[in-house]
C-alpha positions as CSV (number, residue, x, y, z in Angstrom):
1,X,11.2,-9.6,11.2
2,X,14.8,-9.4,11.9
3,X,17.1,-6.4,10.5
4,X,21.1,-7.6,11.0
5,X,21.8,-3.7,11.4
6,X,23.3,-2.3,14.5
7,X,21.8,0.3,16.8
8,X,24.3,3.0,16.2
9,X,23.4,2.6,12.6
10,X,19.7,2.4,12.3
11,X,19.9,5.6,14.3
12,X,21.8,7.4,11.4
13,X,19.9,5.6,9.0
14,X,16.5,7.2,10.4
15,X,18.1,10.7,10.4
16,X,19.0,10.3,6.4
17,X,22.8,10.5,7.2
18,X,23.6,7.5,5.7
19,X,23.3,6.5,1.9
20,X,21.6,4.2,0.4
21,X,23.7,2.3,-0.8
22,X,25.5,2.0,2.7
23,X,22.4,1.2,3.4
24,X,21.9,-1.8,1.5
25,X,25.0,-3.5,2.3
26,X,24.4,-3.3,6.3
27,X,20.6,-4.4,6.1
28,X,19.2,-8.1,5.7
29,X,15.8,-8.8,5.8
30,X,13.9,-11.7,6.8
31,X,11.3,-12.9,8.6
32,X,8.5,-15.7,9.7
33,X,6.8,-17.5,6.8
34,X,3.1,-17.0,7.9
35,X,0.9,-17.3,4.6
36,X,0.0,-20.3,3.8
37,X,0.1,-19.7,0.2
38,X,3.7,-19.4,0.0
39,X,4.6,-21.7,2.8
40,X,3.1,-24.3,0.2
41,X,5.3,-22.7,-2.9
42,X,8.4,-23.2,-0.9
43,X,7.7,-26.3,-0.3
44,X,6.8,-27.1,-4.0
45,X,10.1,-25.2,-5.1
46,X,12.3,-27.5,-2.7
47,X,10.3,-30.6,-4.3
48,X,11.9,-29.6,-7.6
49,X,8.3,-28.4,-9.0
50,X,10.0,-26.1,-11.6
51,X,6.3,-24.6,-12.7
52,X,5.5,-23.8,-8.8
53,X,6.6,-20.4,-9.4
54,X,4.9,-19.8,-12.5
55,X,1.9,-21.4,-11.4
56,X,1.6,-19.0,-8.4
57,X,2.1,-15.5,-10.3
58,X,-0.8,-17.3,-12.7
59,X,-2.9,-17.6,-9.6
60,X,-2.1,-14.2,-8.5
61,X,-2.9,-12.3,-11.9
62,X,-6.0,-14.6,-11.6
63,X,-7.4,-13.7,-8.1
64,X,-5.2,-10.4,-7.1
65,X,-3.2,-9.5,-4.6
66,X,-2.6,-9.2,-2.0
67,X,-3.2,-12.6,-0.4
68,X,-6.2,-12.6,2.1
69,X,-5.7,-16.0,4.2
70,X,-7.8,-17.4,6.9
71,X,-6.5,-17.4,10.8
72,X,-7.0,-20.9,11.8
73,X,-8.9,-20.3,15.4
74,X,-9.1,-16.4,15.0
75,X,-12.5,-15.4,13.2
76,X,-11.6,-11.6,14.4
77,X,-8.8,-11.1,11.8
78,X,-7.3,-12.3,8.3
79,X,-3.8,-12.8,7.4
80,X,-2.9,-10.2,4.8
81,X,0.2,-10.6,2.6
82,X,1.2,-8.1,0.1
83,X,3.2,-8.4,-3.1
84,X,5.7,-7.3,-5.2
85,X,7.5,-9.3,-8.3
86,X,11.2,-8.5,-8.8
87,X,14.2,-10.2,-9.8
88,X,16.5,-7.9,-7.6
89,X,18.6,-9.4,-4.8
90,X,18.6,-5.9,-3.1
91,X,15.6,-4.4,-2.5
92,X,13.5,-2.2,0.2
93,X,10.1,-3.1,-1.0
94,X,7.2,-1.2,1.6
95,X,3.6,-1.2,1.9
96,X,1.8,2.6,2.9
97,X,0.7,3.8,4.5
98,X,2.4,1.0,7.2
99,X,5.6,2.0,6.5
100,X,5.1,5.7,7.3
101,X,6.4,6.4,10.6
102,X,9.4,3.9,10.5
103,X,10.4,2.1,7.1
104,X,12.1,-0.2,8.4
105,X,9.4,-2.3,10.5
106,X,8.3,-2.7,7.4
107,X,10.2,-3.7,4.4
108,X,9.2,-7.1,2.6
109,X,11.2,-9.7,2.7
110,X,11.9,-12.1,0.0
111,X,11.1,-15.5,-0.7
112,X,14.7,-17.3,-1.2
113,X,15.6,-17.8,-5.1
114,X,12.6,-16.3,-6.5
115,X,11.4,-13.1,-7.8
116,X,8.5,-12.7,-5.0
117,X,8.2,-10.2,-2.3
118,X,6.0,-10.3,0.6
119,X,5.2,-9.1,3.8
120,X,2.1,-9.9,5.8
121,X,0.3,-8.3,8.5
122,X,-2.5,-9.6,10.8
123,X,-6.2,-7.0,10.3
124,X,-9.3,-7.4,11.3
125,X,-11.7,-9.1,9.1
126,X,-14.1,-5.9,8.3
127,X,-11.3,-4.0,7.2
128,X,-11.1,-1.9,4.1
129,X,-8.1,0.8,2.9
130,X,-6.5,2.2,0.6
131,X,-2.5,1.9,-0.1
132,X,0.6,2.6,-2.3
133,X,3.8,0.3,-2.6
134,X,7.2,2.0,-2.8
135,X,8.9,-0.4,-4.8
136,X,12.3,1.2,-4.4
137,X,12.3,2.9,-0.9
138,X,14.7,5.5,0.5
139,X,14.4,4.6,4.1
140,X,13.9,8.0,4.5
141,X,11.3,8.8,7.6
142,X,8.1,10.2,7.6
143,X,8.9,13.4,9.4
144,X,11.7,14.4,6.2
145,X,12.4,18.3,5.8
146,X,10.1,17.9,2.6
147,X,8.8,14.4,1.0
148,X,6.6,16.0,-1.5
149,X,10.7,17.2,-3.0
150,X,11.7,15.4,-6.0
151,X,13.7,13.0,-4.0
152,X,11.6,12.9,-1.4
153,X,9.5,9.3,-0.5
154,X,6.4,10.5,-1.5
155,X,8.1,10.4,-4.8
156,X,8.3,6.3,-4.6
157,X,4.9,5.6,-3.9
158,X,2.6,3.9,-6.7
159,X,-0.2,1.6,-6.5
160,X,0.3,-2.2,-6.2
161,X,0.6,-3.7,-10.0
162,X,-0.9,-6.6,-8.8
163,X,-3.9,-5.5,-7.4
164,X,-6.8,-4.2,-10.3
165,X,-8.6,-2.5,-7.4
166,X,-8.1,0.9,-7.6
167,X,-9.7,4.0,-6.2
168,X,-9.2,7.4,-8.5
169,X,-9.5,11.2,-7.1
170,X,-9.4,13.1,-9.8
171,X,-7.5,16.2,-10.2
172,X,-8.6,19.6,-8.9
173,X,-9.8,21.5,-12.1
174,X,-8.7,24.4,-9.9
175,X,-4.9,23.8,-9.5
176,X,-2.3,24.0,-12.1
177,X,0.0,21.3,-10.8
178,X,-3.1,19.0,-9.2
179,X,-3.0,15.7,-11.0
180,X,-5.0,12.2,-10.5
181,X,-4.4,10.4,-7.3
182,X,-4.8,6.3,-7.9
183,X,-4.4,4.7,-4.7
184,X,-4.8,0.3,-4.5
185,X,-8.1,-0.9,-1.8
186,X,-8.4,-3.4,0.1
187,X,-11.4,-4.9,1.0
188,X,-11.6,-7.9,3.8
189,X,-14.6,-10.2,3.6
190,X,-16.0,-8.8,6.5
191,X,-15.9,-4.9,5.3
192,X,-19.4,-3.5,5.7
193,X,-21.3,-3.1,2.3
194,X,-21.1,0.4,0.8
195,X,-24.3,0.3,-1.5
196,X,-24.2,4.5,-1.6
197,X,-20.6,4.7,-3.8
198,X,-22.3,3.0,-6.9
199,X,-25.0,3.8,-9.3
200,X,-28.3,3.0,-8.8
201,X,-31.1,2.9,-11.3
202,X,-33.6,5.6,-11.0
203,X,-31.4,7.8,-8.5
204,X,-31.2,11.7,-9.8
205,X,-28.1,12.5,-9.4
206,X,-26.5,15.7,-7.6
207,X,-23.9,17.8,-8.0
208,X,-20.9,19.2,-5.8
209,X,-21.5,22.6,-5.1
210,X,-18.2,24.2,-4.0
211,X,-18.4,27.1,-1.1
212,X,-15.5,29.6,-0.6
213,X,-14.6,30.8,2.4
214,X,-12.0,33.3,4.2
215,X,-9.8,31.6,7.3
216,X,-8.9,34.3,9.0
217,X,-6.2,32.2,11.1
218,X,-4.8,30.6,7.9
219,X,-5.2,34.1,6.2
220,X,-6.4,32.0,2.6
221,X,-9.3,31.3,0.8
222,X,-10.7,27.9,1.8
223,X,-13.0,25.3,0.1
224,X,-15.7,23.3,0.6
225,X,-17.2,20.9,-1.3
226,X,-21.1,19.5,-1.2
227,X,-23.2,16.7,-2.4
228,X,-25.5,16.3,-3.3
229,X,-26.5,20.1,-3.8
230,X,-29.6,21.2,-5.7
231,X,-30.8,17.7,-5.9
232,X,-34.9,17.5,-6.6
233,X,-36.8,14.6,-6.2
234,X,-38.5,13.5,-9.6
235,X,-41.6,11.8,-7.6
């Protein structure tokens, strides 16, 4: 990826001193076309195919992003491109949580005279996570005074439109201002199979039962949560 931003200035932009919107006119992003997927698009856009474009968003509602690609010669990792649809000429588009440390490695580039984002990584084939897009990024760092603020980037982070697999942590019952996390997965062909997070038929279920607990070094009440508690066999 290539940033056409001098040193002197991505120092102060990592520190929050400069704007964004001094940001935005010193930063161009590119870099390498690796999916194969939209290597073929570009080349059925500069063919004149004027349904290319629609034909790929079609695909993707179809199948879901991101796009998991095959590494010719590699059977040890996939290629992994994320996703995000917009119109904008401007944009710092990032994938979590990647881009937490340093933004900037990691902002998506996008495909010239379309509405498609992307930004691929190389992972190993058995790999499964969970992330959050921030479709309108601050550039601001990880280690900001307070990114759980208002303005802070915690603040930009929602799960990927494109992808319909989500993962839901409820709300703590026991906290006023908790509310539902919803986070995107991934899930690689090679993941290992997780037979325990689903129903079964004929499995009693458990409950959580919550323990309470004094820290005497954090001088709180802490919690603990477990599960299966109480659970009795019905054979």
């Amino acid at each position: 990826m290539i940033y056409r931003v001098t040193s002197a200035i991505l120092s102060l932009l990592l520190c929050g001193v400069f704007s964004q919107a001094y940001a935005t006119s010193q930063i161009e992003i590119t870099q390498p076309l690796d999916s194969p997927r939209l290597v073929a698009l570009k080349k059925d856009l500069k063919s004149g195919r004027s349904d290319a474009l629609d034909d790929f968003w079609h695909e993707v509602a179809h199948q879901g992003a991101p796009l998991i690609e095959a590494i010719k010669g590699d059977d040890q990792e996939q290629l992994v491109t994320f996703l995000w649809r917009d119109k904008s000429k401007q944009k710092f588009v990032a994938v979590f949580p990647f881009a937490r440390v340093n933004p900037l490695l990691h902002l998506m580039a996008q495909l010239e005279g379309t509405d498609v984002w992307y930004k691929s990584y190389k992972l190993r084939s058995d790999a499964r996570f969970e992330y959050l897009i921030s479709a309108n990024d601050s550039l601001k760092p990880f280690a900001t005074t307070d990114p759980s603020a208002e303005d802070g980037w915690l603040a930009a982070l929602h799960p990927d439109l494109l992808n319909p697999r989500r993962f839901v942590e409820p709300k703590d019952s026991e906290r006023l201002d908790s509310e539902e996390e919803i986070s995107s997965v991934v899930e690689l062909p090679g993941a290992p199979l997780q037979p325990f997070v689903a129903e079964r038929a004929k499995v009693v279920k458990g409950h959580v039962e919550v323990i309470r607990y004094e820290s005497s070094t954090e001088g709180h009440t802490a919690r603990l949560g477990i599960y299966p508690a109480g659970l009795q066999s019905r054979w």
